[in-house]
C-alpha positions in Angstrom: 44.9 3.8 16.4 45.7 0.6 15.0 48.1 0.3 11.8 48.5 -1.5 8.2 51.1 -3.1 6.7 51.9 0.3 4.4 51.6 2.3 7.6 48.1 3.6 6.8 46.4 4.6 9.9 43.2 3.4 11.2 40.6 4.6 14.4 39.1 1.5 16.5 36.9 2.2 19.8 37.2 -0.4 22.4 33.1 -1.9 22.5 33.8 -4.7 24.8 35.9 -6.3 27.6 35.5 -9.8 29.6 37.3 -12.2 30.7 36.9 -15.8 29.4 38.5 -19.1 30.9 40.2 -21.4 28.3 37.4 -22.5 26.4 35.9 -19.0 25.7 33.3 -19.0 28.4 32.3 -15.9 30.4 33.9 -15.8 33.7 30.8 -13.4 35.4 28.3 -14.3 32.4 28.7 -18.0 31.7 28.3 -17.3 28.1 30.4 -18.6 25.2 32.2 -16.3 24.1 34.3 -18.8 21.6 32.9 -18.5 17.9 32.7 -14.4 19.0 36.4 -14.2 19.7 37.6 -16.4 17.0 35.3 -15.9 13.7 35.1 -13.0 11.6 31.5 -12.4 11.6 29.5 -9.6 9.7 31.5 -6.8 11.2 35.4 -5.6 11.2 37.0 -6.0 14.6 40.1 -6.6 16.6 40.6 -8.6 19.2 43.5 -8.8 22.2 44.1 -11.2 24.3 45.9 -10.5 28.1 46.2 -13.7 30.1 48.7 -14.1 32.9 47.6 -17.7 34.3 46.7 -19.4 30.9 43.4 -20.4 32.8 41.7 -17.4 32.5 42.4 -14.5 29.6 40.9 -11.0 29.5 39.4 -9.8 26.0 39.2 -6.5 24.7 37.4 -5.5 21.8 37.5 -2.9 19.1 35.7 -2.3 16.3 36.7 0.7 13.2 35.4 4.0 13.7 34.6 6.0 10.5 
């Protein structure tokens, strides 16, 4: 559950997780991952971010459940 501002509340399910090095490309994969973790796109997500050697970072990512 992830709030507003006003408090409403809101129901995300985590879709994804990988870890990226510091230009956004997939650790396991290879892929860029970049313009996916920083854009907006066509659909509402959130993103965080868990790094503990700024070389690599692990993503997690959420999108809304109606």
């Amino acid at each position: 559950m992830i709030t507003d501002e006003f408090g409403g509340a809101f129901n995300y399910e985590k879709v994804n997780t990988f870890e990226v090095d510091s230009q956004g490309i997939g650790i396991e994969d290879g892929k860029d991952y970049w313009n996916y973790i920083v854009s907006a796109g066509d659909e509402e997500k959130v993103i965080f971010q868990v790094t503990d050697d700024f070389e690599t970072s692990k993503i997690y990512v959420f999108k809304f459940k109606e």
